[in-house]
Structure formats: C-alpha cells, structure tokens
C-alpha positions as CSV (number, residue, x, y, z in Angstrom):
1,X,85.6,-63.5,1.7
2,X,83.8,-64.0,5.2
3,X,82.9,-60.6,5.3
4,X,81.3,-60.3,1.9
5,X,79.5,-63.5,2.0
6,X,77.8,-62.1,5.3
7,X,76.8,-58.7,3.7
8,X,75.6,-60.7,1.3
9,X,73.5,-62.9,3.3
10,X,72.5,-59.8,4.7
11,X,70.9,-58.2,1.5
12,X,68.9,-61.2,0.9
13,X,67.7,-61.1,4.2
14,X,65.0,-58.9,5.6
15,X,65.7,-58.8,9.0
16,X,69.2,-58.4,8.2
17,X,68.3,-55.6,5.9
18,X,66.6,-53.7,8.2
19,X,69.8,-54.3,10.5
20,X,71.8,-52.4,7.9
21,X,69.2,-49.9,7.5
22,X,69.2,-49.2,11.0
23,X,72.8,-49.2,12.0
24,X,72.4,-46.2,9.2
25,X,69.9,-44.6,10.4
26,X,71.6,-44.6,14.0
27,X,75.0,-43.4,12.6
28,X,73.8,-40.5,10.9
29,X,71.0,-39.4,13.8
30,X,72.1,-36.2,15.9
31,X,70.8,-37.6,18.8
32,X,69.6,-35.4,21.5
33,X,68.9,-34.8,25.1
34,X,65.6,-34.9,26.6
35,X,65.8,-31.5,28.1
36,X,68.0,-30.2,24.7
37,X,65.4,-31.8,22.3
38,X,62.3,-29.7,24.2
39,X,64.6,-26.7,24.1
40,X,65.2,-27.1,20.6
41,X,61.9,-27.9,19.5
42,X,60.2,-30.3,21.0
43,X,58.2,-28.2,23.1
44,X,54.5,-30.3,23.2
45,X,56.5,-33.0,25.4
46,X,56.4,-30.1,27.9
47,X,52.4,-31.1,28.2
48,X,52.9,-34.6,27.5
49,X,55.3,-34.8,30.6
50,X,53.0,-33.4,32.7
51,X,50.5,-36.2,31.6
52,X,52.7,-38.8,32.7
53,X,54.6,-37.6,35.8
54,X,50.9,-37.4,37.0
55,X,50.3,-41.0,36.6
56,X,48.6,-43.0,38.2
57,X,46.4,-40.4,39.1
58,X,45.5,-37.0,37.2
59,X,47.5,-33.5,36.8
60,X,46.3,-30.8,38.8
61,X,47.1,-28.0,36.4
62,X,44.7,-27.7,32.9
63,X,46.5,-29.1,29.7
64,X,45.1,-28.3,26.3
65,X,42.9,-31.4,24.7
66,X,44.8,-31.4,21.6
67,X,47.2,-33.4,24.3
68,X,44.9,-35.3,26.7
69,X,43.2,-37.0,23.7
70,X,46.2,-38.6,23.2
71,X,46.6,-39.3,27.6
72,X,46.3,-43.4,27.5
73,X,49.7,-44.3,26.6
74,X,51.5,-41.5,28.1
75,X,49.6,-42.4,31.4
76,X,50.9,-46.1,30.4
77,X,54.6,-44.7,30.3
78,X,54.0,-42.4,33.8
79,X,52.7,-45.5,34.9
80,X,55.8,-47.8,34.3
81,X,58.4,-45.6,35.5
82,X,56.7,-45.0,38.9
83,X,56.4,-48.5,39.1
84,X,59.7,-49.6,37.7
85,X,61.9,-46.8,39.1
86,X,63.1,-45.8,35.7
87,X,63.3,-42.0,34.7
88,X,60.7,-41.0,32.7
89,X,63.0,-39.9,29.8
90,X,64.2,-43.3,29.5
91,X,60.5,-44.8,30.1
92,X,59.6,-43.1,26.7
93,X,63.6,-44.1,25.0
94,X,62.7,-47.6,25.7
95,X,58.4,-47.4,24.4
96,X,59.2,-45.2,21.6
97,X,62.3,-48.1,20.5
98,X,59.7,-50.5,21.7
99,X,57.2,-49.2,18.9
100,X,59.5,-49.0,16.4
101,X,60.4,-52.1,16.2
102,X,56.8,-53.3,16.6
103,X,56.1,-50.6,13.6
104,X,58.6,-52.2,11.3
105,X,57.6,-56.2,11.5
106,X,54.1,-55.3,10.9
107,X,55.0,-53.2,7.7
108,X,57.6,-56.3,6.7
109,X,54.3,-58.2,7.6
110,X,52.0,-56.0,5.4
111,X,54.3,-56.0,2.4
112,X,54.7,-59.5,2.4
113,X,50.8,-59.8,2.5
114,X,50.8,-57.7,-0.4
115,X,52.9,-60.3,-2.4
116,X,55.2,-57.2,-2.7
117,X,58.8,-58.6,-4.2
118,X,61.7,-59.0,-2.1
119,X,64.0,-56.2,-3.5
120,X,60.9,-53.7,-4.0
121,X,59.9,-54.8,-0.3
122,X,63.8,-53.5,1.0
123,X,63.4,-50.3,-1.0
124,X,59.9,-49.9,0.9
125,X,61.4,-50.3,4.3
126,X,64.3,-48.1,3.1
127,X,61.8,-45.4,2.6
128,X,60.5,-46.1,5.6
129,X,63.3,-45.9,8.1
130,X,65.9,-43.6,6.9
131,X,62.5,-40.9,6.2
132,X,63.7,-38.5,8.4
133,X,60.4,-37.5,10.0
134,X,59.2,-41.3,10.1
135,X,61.0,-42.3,12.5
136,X,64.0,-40.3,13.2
137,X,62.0,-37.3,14.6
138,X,60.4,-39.8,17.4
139,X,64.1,-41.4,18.6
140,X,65.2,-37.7,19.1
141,X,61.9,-36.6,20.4
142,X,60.5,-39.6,21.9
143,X,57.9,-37.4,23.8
144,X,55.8,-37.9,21.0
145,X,55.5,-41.2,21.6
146,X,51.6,-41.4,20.7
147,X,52.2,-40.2,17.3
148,X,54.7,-43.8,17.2
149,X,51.6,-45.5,18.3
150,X,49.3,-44.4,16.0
151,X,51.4,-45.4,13.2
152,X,52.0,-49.0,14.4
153,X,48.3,-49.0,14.8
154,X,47.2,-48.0,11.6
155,X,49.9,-50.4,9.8
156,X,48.1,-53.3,12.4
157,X,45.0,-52.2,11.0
158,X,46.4,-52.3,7.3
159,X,47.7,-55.6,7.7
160,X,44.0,-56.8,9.1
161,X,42.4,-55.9,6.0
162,X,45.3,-57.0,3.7
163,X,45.0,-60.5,5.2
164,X,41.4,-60.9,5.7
165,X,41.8,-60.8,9.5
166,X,39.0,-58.6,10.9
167,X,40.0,-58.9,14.4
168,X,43.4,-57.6,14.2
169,X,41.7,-54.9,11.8
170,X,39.6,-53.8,14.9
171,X,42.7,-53.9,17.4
172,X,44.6,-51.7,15.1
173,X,41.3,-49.2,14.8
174,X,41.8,-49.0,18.9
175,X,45.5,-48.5,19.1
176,X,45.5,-45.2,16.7
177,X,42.3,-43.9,18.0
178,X,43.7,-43.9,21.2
179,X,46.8,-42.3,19.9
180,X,45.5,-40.0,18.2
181,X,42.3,-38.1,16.9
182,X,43.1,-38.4,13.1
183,X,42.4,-41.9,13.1
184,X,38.2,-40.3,12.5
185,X,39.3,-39.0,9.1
186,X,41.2,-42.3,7.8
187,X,38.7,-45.1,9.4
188,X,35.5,-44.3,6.5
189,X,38.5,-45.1,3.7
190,X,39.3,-48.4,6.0
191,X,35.4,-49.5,6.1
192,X,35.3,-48.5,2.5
193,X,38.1,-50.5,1.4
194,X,36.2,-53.8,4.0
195,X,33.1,-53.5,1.7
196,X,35.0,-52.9,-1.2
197,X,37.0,-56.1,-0.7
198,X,35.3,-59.3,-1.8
199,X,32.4,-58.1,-2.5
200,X,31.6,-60.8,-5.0
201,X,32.2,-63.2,-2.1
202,X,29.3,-63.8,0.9
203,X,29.5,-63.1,4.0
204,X,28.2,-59.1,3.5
205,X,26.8,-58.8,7.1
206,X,29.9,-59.8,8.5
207,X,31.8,-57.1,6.9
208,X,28.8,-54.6,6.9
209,X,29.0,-55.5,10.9
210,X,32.7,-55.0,10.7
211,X,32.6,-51.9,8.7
212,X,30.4,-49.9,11.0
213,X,32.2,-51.0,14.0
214,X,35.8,-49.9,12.5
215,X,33.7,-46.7,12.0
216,X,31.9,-45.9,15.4
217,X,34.8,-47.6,17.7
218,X,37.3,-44.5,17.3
219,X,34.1,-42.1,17.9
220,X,33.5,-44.4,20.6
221,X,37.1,-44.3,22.1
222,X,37.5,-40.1,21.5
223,X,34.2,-40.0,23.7
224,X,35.4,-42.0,27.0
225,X,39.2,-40.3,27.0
226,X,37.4,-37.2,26.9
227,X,35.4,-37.9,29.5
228,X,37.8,-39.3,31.5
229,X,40.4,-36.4,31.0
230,X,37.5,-33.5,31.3
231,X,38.5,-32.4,34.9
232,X,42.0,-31.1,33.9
233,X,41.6,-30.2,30.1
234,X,41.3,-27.1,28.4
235,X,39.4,-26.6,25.1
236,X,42.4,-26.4,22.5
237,X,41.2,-27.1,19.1
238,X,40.7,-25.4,15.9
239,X,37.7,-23.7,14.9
240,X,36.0,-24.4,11.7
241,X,36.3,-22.2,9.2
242,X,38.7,-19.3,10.7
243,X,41.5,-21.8,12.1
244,X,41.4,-23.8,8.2
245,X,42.9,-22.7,5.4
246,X,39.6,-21.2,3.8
247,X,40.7,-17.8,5.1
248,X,44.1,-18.2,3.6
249,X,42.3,-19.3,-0.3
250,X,40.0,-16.5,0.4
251,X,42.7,-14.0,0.2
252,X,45.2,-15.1,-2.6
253,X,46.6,-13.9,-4.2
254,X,48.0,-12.1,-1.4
255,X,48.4,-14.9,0.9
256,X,50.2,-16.7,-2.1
257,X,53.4,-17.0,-0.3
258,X,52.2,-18.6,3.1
259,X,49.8,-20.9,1.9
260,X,52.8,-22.2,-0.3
261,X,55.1,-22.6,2.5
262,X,52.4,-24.2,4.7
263,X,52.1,-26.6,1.2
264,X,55.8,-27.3,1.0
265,X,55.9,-28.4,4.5
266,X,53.1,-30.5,4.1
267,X,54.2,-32.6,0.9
268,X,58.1,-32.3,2.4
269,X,58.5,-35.8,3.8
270,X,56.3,-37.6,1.3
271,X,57.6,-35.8,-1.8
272,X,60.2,-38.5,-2.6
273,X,57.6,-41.9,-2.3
274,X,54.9,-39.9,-4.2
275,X,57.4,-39.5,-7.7
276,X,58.6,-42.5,-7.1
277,X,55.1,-44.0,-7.0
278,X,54.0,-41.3,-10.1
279,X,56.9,-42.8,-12.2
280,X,55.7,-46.2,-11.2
281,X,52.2,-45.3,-12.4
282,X,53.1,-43.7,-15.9
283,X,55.6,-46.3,-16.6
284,X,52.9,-49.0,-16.6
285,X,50.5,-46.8,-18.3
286,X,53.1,-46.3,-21.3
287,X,53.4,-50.2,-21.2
288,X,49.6,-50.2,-21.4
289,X,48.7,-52.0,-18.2
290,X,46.1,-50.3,-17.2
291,X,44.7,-52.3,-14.5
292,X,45.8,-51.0,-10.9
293,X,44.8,-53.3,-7.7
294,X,42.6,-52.3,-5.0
295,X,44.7,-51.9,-1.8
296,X,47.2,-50.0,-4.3
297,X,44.6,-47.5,-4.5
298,X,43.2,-47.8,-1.2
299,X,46.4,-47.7,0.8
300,X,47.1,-44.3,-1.9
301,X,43.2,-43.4,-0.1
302,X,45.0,-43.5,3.6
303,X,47.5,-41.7,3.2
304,X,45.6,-39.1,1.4
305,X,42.8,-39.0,4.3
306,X,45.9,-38.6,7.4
307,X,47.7,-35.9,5.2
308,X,44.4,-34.0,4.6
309,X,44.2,-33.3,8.1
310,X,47.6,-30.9,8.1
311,X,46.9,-29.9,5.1
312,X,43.7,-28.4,5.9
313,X,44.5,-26.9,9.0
314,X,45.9,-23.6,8.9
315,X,49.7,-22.3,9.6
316,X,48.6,-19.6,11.8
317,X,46.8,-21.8,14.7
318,X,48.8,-21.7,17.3
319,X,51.6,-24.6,17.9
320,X,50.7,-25.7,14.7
321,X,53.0,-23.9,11.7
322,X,56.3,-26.1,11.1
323,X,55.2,-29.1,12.8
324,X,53.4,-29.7,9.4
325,X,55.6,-32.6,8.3
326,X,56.1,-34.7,11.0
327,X,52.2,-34.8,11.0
328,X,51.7,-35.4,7.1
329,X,54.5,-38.3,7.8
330,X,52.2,-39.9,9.6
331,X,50.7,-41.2,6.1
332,X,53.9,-42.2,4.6
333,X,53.7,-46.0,5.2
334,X,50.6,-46.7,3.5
335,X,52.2,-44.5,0.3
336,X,55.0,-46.7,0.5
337,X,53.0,-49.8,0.9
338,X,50.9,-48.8,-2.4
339,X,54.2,-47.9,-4.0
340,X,55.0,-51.7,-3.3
341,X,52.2,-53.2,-4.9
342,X,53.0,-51.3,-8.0
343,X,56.7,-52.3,-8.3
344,X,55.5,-56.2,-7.8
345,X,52.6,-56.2,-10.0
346,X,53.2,-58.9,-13.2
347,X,54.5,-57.4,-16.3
348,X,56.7,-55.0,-14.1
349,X,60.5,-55.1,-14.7
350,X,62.5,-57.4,-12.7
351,X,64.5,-55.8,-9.7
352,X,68.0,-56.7,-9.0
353,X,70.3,-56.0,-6.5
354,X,71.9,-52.7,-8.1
355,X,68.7,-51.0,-8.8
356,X,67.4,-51.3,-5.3
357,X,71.1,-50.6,-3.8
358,X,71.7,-47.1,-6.6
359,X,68.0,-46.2,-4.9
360,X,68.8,-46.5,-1.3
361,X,71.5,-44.4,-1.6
362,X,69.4,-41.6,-3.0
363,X,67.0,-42.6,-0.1
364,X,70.0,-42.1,2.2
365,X,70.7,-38.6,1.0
366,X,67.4,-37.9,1.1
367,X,66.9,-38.5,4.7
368,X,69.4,-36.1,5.4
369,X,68.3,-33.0,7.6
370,X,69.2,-30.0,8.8
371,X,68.3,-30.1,12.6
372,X,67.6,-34.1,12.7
373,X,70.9,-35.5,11.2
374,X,75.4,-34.6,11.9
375,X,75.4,-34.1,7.8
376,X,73.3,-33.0,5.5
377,X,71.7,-29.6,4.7
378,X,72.3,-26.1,6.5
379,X,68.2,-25.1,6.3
380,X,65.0,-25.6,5.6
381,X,65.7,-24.5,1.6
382,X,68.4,-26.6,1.5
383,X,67.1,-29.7,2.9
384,X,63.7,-29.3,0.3
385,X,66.3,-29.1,-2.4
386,X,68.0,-32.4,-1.5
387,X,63.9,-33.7,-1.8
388,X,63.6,-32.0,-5.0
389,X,66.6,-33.0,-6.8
390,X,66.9,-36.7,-4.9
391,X,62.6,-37.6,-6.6
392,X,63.9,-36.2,-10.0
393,X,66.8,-38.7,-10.1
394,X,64.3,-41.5,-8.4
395,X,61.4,-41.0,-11.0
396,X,63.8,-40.9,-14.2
397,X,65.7,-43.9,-12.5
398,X,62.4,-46.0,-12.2
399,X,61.0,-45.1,-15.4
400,X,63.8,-46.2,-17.2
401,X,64.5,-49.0,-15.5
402,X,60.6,-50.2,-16.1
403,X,61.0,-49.6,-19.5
404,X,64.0,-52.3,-20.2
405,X,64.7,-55.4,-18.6
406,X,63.4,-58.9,-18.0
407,X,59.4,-58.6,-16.6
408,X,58.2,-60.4,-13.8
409,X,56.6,-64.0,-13.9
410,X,54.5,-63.7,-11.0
411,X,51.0,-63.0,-10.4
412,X,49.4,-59.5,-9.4
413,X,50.5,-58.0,-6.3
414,X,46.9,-57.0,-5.5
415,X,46.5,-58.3,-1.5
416,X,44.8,-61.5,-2.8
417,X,46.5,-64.1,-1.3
418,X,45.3,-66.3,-3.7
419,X,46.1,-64.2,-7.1
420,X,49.6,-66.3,-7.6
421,X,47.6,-70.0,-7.2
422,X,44.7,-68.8,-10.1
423,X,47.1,-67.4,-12.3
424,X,49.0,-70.9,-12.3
425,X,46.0,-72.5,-12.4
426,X,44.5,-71.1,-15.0
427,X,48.2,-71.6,-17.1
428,X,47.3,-75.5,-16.2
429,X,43.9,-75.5,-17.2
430,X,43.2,-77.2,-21.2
C-alpha cells in the first residue's frame, strides 16, 4: 500500500515525475567511456578537448572554427578542472549533468508559463527526456557539451518571452550564441514573436529596443569569440551554394536517394512530437476550433528556424552526414512546448492518468536506439521503423482520444498569463 501511494504521489508530482523519467532514461542508456564514445563516434570531442586542455591559455595547434565558435564554455570546463584537479572527462560528466538538470526546470518552468495542463505537461517532459538524441546523446557524449548549453539557453530565452521577462530573454540570447552559431537563424523568429506579443499594449519602444538587441547581441557575441580565437583557428565552414543542398535539388532525380536519407535523418528525432502535434491540430480543426495561440505558432516558428539549418546543409560536407539528428534535435523542445499549448487549450479533451501513462510507453519505445540504448533496434532502418510505427499509434491514439471525453474548463493555454482571470471574468460579468 506504501509503495503504491508513493508512485502515486509520484505521478502527480512533477519533480517526482521527472525522477521516474530519469531513473528510465538511466536504466536503459548504454553508457560509454570517454575514450570508447570518441572511438565510436564521437570524434568532434577530439577538437573540443584540445580547446579545453589548453585552458587557461590558447592551443598551439589550428582547430577548425566550426569548433572554436563554440570555445567559451569549453574553456570554462578546461578551466575548472585545472583549477579543481578533476579529469577533464569528469569536468564535462558533471557540466553536461549540470545542464541537464538546469535544461529541464526551465522547460517545467516554460510549460507551466504556458498554462500547459499537468498530464499534457508530463507527456512534454516525457518527450523530452527519454528523446534519444535530446539528451541521451550528450550523457554518453558529454564532449558536446555546448550543444547542452545552447538548448538550456534557448529554453531561458523562451521562458523570457513566455513570461514577459525581457531580461532573462536577453540572458538566454547570450547563453546559445555563445554555444553555438545557430542561434543567428532562430533570434529574427524570437524578435518577431517580442513585437508580435502585445502589440495592442504600449510600451512599443521598449520591445522595439528589446527586439533589435535580441537581434544584434548574437552577431555581436560571434564577432568577439572570433576575434578572440583567430590566432589558432582554421576557416572550417560551408560554402554557399556548393556545400547546401542546391547542388543535390539540382540533380534529382538522380540524387533522389541521398537527399532522402540526408531528409530522414533530419526529421528522425522530431518525427514522433510533429504527428503527435499534426493529430493535435486536425483534431481541433474537425471540432471546429480554429483559433490557434501565438507562442503555439511561434515556438512551431523555432524549431522550424534551428532544424533549417541541417536541413539545408548538405550530407557531403565533411564531418557533417549522420550527425544530422542530433543537430535537428536541437529544436525539439520548443516543438514539444507548442505541442503543449495545443493539448491544454479549452474545449480540448480532458487528460487522465491512463492516456498520458499508454503514451509514455510508446515514448519509451520510441527512445529506443541502436547505438545509444542496451535494447532496442539492430540499425539505423530499424530504429526509423520503431519512429514510424510508434507516431502512427500516437497520432490515431490522440485523435481519438480528442474526439470523446469530458472537455476542459479552463481558459486558453496561449502564454497570457492573464487568459484564465478574463475568461472568469467575463463568465461574472451581467
């Protein structure tokens, strides 16, 4: 009896939800070596180790700038361990768990921002965690810590706008532009979404100001690590239009087969949260709700600018072909966050316990890999099967289960905090 009243407790808890999720996500990870996880595939650490076993001061041998734009936090790690005496294997263990964990209380924090439901906000984190390139690729591969960051900072950045607090908007900006060069393609859809928000409200040069400085800061940022990093870099990026896939459109329908692997490993890790978030979509449509909020679509906008940037690049630059879905990962949260809002929004069916738990567990065999996990597929085909066949059962499970059942009370899940305190108002008003 103990026992079960603590799972249960559990359940309704999210903290002790995400305890669950990760006790399965650690049980299930084939966890690795730092000299076995280069071997087997990690081999970019190679460059980021030599970034940080240089710190405090610089390398003396010429690393390629696709790395030493990313150099701040792996000079923070190299940093720490000469300091603290630690190895620099477990210097990045501990920041990459470190990360993590500040990755997930800002998406609770987002979701809960976005008035998203407390059984639709489990399933999110669900999708989140046990994704097996969200997070499971950087706890075997902690070497790629930056890519961590950049996450944690774009979900900071989210959670700015979400709330209405600019600051920590800006801070987030920072953190992923110094992570990471994509966060140029995804700020416009950020500033976008600032002036978009409130814009019935005053206040315009403040968010104008705001805008432009979410905007220029990254630019800003790239600039000074560059300059910085200049006397031990080597030019390592692609070229516009031969290193794109323009050359690979150009020549269908001959190219046909590559450019449709280089699609399926793009849309690999996101496949699941973008049928689940389809069926979501055509379920309120058949219910004739049109109306979809703004950071739904905006947060859809996000994702769609960070995935762009594998997507367009092309499989034959080199180091680039099969690390295509542990980069387009790197736009799954704010999917999942707009898959929130449109599981919360009013006139949606009611969740319960059973729908989110019979979900989870296709989540769970989902998230089940052939190099990252001790079960699951034997290969590549295999494991884009288990994606194929695991969104099928997750978009006619959703549908359905929109289309019967009690509807929720509650006000629009739309990021206005004060949607839910109109809607009763106006229910009070004569």
């Amino acid at each position: 009896m103990f026992r079960g009243t603590t799972v249960r407790a559990a359940l309704r808890s999210d903290l002790g939800w995400l305890l669950l999720l990760l006790l399965l996500f650690a049980g299930t990870t084939r966890w690795l070596s730092w000299r076995a996880g280069i071997a087997e595939g990690g081999s970019d650490v190679l460059s980021y180790q030599i970034l940080a076993q240089a710190a405090p001061g610089f390398p003396e041998v010429a690393v390629g700038s696709a790395y030493t734009d990313r150099y701040v936090f792996h000079w923070v790690v190299g940093v720490v361990s000469a300091a603290s005496g630690l190895s620099l294997p477990w210097s990045y263990r501990i920041a990459a768990t470190l990360t993590i964990c500040l990755l997930l209380l800002a998406t609770q924090a987002a979701l809960r921002a976005l008035d998203v439901h407390s059984w639709p906000r489990r399933l999110c984190l669900a999708l989140i965690v046990l994704n097996p390139y969200a997070m499971r690729f950087y706890a075997i591969y902690p070497g790629y810590l930056a890519d961590l960051v950049f996450e944690a900072g774009l979900v900071l950045a989210l959670l700015g706008l979400i709330s209405r607090r600019h600051p920590l908007l800006v801070v987030g900006v920072l953190v992923a532009a110094l992570a990471r060069e994509t966060t140029l393609v995804v700020t416009p859809v950020l500033a976008m979404w600032l002036l978009l928000q409130d814009r019935r409200q005053p206040r315009i040069r403040t968010r104008v100001v705001t805008a432009l400085v979410v905007v220029l800061l990254p630019l800003a940022t790239l600039t000074t690590v560059r300059m910085i990093t200049e006397s031990f870099t080597q030019p390592y990026y692609p070229a516009f239009p031969q290193d794109t896939v323009l050359p690979l459109i150009s020549q269908l329908p001959g190219s046909v087969g590559q450019l449709s692997q280089h699609v399926l490993r793009v849309v690999a890790p996101l496949v699941l949260t973008v049928s689940m978030l389809g069926a979501a979509l055509v379920a309120r449509q058949v219910r004739r709700r049109r109306r979809v909020p703004l950071s739904a679509v905006m947060c859809a906008l996000v994702a769609t600018s960070v995935v762009s940037q594998p997507l367009g690049i092309s499989p034959r630059f080199p180091g680039f072909s099969g690390n295509e879905p542990r980069i387009s990962a790197l736009g799954l949260i704010p999917l999942v966050l707009s898959l929130g809002v449109l599981l919360s929004l009013r006139g949606q069916r009611e969740w319960r316990i059973g729908h989110v738990l019979s979900l989870v567990t296709i989540v769970a065999v989902a998230s089940l890999h052939h190099r990252l996990t001790i079960v699951g597929p034997e290969n590549a085909k295999q494991f884009l099967l288990f994606q194929v066949a695991a969104s099928a059962v997750a978009t006619i499970f959703i549908f359905a289960t929109q289309q019967s059942g009690p509807a929720f009370a509650g006000g629009d899940a739309s990021g206005d905090s004060n949607s839910q305190l109109r809607s009763s108002s106006s229910r009070l008003s004569p």
